[in-house]
LOSE-763225 format. One line per 10 residues: number of its first residue (from 1); their letters; for each residue z, x, y of C-alpha. Coordinates in Angstrom, 2 decimals. Example, Ala and Ser with C-alpha at 12.3 -4.5 7.8 and 13.67 -1.06 7.14 Angstrom:
// LOSE-763225
1	as	7.80,12.30,-4.50; 7.14,13.67,-1.06 .
END
This chain:
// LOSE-763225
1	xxxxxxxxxx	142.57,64.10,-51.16; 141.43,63.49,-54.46; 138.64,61.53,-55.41; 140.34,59.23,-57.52; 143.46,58.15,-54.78; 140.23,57.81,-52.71; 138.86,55.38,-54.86; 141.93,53.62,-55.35; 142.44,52.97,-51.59; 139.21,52.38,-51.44 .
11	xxxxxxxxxx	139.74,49.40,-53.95; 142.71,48.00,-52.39; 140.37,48.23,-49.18; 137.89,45.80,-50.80; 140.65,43.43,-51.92; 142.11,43.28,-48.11; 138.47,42.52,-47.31; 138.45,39.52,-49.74; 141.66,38.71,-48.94; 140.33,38.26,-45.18 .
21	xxxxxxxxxx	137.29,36.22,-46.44; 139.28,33.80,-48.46; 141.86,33.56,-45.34; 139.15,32.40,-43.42; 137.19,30.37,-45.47; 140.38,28.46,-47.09; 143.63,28.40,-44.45; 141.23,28.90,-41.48; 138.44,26.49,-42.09; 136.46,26.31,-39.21 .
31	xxxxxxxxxx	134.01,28.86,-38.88; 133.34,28.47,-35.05; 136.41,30.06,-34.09; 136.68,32.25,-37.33; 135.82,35.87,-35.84; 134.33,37.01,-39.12; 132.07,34.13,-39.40; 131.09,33.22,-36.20; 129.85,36.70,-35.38; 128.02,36.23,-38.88 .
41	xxxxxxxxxx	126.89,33.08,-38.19; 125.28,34.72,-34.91; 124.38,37.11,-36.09; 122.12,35.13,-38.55; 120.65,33.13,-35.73; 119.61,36.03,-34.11; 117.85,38.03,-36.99; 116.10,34.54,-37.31; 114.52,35.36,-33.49; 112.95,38.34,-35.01 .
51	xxxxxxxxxx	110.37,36.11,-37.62; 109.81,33.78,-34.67; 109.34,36.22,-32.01; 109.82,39.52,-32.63; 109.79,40.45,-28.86; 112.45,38.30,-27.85; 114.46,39.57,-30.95; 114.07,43.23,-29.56; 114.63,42.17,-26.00; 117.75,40.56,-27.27 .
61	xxxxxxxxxx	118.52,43.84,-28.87; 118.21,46.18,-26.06; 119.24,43.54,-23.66; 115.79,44.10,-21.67; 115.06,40.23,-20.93; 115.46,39.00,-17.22; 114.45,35.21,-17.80; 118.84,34.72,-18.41; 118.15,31.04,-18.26; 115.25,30.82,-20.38 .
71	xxxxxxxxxx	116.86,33.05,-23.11; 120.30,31.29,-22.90; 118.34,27.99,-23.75; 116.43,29.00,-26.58; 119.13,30.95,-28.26; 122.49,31.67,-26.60; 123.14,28.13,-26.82; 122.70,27.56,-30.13; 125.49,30.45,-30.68; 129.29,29.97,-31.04 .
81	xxxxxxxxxx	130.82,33.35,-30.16; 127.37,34.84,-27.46; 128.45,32.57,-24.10; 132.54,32.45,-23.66; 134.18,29.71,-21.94; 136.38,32.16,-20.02; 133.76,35.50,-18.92; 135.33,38.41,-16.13; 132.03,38.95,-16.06; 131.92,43.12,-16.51 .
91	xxxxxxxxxx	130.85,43.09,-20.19; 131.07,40.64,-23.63; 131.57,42.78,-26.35; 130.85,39.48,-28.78; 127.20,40.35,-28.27; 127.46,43.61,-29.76; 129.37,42.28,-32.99; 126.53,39.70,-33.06; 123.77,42.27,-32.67; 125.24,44.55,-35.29 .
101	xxxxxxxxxx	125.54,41.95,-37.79; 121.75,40.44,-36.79; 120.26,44.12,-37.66; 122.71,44.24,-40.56; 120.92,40.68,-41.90; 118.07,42.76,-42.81; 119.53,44.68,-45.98; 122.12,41.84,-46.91; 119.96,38.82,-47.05; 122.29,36.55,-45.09 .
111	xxxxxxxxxx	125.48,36.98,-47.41; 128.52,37.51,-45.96; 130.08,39.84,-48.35; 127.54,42.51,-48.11; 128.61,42.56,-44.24; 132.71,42.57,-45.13; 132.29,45.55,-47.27; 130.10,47.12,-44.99; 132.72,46.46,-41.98; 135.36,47.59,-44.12 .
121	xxxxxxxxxx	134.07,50.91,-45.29; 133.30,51.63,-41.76; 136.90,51.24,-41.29; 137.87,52.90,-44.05; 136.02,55.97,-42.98; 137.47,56.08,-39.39; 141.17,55.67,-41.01; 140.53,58.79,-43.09; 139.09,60.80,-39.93; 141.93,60.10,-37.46 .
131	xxxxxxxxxx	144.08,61.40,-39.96; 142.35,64.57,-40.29; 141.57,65.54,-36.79; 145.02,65.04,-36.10; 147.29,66.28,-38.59; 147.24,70.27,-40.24; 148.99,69.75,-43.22; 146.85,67.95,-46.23; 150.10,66.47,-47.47; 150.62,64.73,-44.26 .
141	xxxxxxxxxx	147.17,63.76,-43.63; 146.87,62.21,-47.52; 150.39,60.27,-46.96; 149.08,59.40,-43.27; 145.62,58.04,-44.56; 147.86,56.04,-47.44; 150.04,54.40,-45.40; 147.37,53.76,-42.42; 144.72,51.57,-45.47; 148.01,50.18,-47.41 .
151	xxxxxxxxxx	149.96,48.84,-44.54; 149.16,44.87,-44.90; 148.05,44.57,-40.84; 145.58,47.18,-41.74; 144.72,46.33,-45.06; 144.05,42.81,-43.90; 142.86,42.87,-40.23; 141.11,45.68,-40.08; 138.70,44.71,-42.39; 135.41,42.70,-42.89 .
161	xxxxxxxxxx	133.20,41.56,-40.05; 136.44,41.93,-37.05; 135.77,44.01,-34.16; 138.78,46.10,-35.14; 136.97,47.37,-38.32; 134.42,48.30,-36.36; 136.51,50.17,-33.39; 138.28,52.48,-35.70; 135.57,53.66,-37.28; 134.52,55.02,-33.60 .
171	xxxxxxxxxx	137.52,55.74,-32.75; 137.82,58.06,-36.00; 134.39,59.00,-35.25; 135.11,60.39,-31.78; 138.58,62.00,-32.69; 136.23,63.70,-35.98; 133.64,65.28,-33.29; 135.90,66.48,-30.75; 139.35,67.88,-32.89; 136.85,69.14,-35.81 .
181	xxxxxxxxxx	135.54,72.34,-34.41; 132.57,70.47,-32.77; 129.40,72.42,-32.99; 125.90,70.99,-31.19; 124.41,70.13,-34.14; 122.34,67.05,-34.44; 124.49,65.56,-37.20; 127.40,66.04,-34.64; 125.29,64.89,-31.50; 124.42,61.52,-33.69 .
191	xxxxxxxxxx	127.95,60.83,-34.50; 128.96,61.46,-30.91; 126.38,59.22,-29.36; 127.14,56.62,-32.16; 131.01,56.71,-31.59; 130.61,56.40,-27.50; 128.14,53.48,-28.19; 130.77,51.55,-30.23; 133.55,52.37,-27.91; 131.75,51.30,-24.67 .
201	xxxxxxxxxx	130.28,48.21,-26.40; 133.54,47.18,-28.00; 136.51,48.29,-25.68; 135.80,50.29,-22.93; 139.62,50.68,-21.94; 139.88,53.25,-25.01; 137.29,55.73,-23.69; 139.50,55.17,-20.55; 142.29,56.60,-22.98; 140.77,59.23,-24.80 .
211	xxxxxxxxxx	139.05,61.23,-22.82; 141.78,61.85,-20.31; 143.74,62.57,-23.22; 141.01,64.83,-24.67; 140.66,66.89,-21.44; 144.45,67.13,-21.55; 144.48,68.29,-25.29; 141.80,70.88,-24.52; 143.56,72.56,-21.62; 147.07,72.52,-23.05 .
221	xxxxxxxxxx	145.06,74.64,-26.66; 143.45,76.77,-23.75; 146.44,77.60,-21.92; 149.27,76.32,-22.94; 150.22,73.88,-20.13; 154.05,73.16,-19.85; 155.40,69.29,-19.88; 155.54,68.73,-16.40; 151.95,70.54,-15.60; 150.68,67.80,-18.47 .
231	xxxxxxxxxx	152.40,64.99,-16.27; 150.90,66.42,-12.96; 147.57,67.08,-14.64; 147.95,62.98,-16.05; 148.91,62.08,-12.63; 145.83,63.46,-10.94; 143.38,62.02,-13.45; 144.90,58.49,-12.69; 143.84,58.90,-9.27; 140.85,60.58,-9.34 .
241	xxxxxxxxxx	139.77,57.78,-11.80; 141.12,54.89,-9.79; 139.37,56.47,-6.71; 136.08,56.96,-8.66; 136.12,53.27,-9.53; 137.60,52.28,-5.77; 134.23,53.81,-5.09; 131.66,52.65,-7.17; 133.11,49.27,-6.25; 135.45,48.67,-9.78 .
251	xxxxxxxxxx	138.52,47.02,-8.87; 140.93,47.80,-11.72; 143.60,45.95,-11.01; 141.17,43.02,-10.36; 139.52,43.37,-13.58; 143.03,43.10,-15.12; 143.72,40.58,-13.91; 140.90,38.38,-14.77; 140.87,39.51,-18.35; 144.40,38.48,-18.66 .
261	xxxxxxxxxx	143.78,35.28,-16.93; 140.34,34.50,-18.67; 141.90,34.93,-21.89; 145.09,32.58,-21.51; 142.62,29.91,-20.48; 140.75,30.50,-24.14; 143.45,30.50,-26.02; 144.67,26.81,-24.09; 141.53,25.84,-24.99; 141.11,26.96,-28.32 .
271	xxxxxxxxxx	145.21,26.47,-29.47; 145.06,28.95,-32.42; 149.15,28.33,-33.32; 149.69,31.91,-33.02; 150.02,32.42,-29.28; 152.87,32.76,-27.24; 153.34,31.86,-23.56; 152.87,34.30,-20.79; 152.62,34.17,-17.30; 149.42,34.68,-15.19 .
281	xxxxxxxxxx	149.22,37.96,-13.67; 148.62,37.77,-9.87; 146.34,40.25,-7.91; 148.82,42.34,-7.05; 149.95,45.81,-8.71; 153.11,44.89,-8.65; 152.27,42.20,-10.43; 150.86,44.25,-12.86; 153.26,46.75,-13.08; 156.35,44.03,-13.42 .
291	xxxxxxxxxx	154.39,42.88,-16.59; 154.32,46.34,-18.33; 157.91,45.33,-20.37; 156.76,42.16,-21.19; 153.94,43.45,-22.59; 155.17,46.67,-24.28; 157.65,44.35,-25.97; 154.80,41.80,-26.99; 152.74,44.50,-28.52; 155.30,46.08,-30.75 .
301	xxxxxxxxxx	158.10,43.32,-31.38; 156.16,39.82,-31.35; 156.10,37.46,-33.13; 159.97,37.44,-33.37; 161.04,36.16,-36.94; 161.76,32.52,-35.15; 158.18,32.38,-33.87; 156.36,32.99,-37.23; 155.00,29.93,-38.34; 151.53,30.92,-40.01 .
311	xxxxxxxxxx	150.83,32.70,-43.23; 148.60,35.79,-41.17; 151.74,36.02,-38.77; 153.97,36.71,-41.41; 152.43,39.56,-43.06; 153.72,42.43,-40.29; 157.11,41.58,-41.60; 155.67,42.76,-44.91; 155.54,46.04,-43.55; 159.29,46.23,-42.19 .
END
């Protein structure tokens, strides 16, 4: 790709990015429950530990204190995004959005766009590197990276200081070190480590994805493993996974649940205008499993055209 289409996406990039700042500073005025700034905001607070008490600040970092009540006191509390009303309890991946942006404070001096732009190259990087560790031809992969930055969902919400900036860059990241001819080198170790780090922090459930997938990608290369071979090889990873975590006392279908349930309590709580009702999963797998349609059908249909009634909602139809 050419450096000038680069630098145009890269410009229409940075307008998205503005485009998200101004949606949340003008349509969505309250910047407790405004992802971009409340993670700032946090993030703020916390770089402010470090001139008070730099220990605490790096014990924050490398989540090394043990006094939970003392800590949540003299600076969880204070936070809007570090303590959720609704916790499973197996990981909060607001603190790592928080921590990024409190180490970020250091270069930008506590403005906001410095962070956005940051966030959104980061993005803008892992676009371009999922495109090229998985397509050949440079054609596709420049019409691929195009359409992935210009489509308005992307262009938009995968921008500035949102966890999904953030995610595809490691996503990119990890596709980049293991379809790109990975060799041991320490540039290629670093962006490995890095890439796992932001995927375990952020969502776990994708390393969950990719790595199966990975192992699956590697031995069909190797030896050219036929469809049903892929399905029994899929099959077996399931289970050995689901035993793994029967073992080491992970309950998946437990955790499901109470991520599903945990988060229709927020959003009763919170009433953002762009939900949609769905029923509580029960701690059953067939529970879970009776869901999957619902879901599938919420993830790639919803909002129908009746149930658009905010400005961010109606940009996917933009892209129809």
């Amino acid at each position: 790709m050419s450096s000038t289409r680069i630098l145009g996406l890269f410009t229409a990039k940075v307008l998205g990015t503005f485009a998200l700042q101004w949606l949340f500073t003008y349509y969505y005025t309250d910047r407790s429950t405004a992802d971009i700034y409340r993670f700032f905001d946090d993030g703020i607070l916390l770089n402010q530990v470090f001139y008070e008490n730099p220990i605490h600040f790096f014990k924050i970092i490398f989540n090394l204190y043990s006094d939970q009540e003392a800590f949540r006191l003299l600076y969880f509390e204070q936070m809007n995004a570090w303590i959720k009303p609704f916790d499973s309890g197996i990981y909060n991946d607001n603190h790592f959005m928080i921590k990024v942006n409190a180490l970020l404070a250091f270069l930008s001096f506590g403005y906001y766009e410095v962070h956005g732009l940051f966030f959104s190259f980061l993005a803008f990087i892992g676009i371009k590197w999922c495109a090229e560790s998985l397509i050949d031809s440079d054609n596709d992969k420049n019409l691929a990276i195009t359409l992935a930055v210009l489509f308005p969902s992307s262009l938009v919400w995968m921008s500035g200081g949102l966890k999904e900036a953030l995610l595809i860059f490691g996503i990119g990241a990890f596709l980049k070190v293991n379809f790109a001819h990975f060799k041991p080198k320490l540039t290629s170790l670093t962006l490995a480590a890095v890439s796992l780090l932001i995927l375990f922090s952020l969502k776990i459930y994708f390393i969950a994805a990719l790595i199966p997938a990975f192992a699956v990608h590697v031995l069909r290369e190797k030896q050219n493993i036929k469809r049903l071979n892929q399905v029994l090889i899929w099959t077996g990873i399931l289970l050995t996974g689901s035993y793994m975590g029967y073992l080491a006392g992970f309950d998946l279908i437990e955790y499901i649940v109470r991520k599903q349930n945990d988060f229709l309590n927020h959003v009763q709580v919170i009433s953002p205008g762009s939900s949609f009702d769905m029923p509580y999963l029960k701690e059953s797998i067939l529970s879970v499993i009776a869901s999957i349609p619902q879901a599938l059908a919420n993830v790639l249909f919803r909002p129908y055209i009746y149930e658009v009634n905010t400005l961010p909602e109606s940009l996917m139809f933009l892209e129809l």
